[in-house]
N, C-alpha and C positions, 0 to 999 in steps of 0.2 A: 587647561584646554589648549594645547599645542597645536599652532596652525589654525584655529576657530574648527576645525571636525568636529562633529558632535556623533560619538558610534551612537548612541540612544536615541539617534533622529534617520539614521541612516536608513531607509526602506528594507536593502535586501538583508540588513543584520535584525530590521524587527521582525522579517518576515520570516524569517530563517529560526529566531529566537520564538513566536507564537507558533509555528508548525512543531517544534520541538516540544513545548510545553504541551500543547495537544495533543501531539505524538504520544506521549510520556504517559499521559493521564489514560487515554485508550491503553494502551499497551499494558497498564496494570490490571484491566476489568478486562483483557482477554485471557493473562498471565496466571490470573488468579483463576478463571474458570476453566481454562481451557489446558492450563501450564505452555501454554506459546510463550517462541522469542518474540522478537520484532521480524526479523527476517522470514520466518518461521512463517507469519501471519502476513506476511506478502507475499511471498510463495504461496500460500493456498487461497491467498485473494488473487491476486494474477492469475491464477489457475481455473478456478472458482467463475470470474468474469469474462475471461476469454476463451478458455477450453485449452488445449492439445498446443505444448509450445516445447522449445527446448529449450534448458538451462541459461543458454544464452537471449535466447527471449525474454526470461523471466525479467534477467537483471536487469536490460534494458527498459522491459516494463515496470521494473520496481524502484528503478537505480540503486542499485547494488551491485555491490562487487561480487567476481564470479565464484571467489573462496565462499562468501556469506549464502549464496546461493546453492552449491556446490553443498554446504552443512544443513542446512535447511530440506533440502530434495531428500539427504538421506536420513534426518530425521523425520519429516513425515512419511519415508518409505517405510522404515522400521514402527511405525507409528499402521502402517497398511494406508495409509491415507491417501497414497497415489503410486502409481506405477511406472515403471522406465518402462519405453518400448523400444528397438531398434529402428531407427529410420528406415524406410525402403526405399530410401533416393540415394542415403548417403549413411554409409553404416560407422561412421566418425559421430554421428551425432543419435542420442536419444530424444526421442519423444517423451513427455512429459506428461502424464494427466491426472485428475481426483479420479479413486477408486470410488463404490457406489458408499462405503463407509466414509471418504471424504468428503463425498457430495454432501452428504446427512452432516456431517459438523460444519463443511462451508455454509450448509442452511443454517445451522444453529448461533454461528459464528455472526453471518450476516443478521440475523436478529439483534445481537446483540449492538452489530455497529449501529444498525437503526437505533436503535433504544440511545447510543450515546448520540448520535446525530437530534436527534428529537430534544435532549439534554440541552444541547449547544445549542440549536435554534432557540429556543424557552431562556438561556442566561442571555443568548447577545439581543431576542429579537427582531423579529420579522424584517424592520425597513433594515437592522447593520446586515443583516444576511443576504438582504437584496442587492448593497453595496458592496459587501466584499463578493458576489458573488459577479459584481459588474468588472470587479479590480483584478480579480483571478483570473476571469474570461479575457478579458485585455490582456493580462499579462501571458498568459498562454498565448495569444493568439499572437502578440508580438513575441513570439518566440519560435512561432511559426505551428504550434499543437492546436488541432481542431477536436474539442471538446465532442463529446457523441452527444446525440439529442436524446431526448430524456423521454 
């Protein structure tokens, strides 16, 4: 242990390390029903929750790179799942939205993440959910992101 660091106690490497683990486990029960990436499946969750953005909306709502984003738009276009529009402000940029056949899998999609939410809550437990969700809320908010009301 060089220096007394301990990476295994370090907050933003376990936080970083349990989003990835949960990341992961979702992403196989979309992967498998639905054959989505990752990216893929933020892309049509950003979409899904927000409505009408542009590519570079996404990424920033999904934090993703604009390549990762950029592959994703044009597999759920080829997919029909959503459509490019041309801006009418600024013809540099496309409009992004779910088609009515996207809307129908982001519903079915969204089903499924309840279903794994409902999972997590039931392994960690009503009060760790109340607390990580105190810990996430603080840490968002010193971050400066205001969380939407529910």
């Amino acid at each position: 242990m060089a220096g007394g660091f301990e990476l295994d106690g370090f907050i933003p490497y376990r936080l970083n390390r349990a989003s990835e683990l949960i990341s992961l486990s979702f992403a196989r029960r979309y992967k498998e029903e639905f054959d989505l990436t990752r990216p893929e499946w933020r892309t049509l969750a950003a979409l899904g929750s927000v409505g009408v953005m542009t590519a570079k909306d996404v990424g920033a709502h999904s934090h993703m790179h604009k390549t990762k984003v950029s592959r994703a738009v044009r597999a759920l276009e080829q997919r029909h799942w959503l459509k490019r529009v041309p801006s009418d402000i600024d013809r540099r940029f496309e409009q992004i939205e779910l088609t009515a056949l996207g809307r129908q899998y982001y519903q079915k999609i969204t089903l499924l993440a309840d279903k794994y939410q409902e999972t997590v809550r039931l392994m960690l437990g009503e009060e760790a959910i109340r607390h990580l969700d105190l810990a996430l809320a603080a840490i968002e908010a010193s971050a400066g992101l205001r969380r939407k009301s529910k």
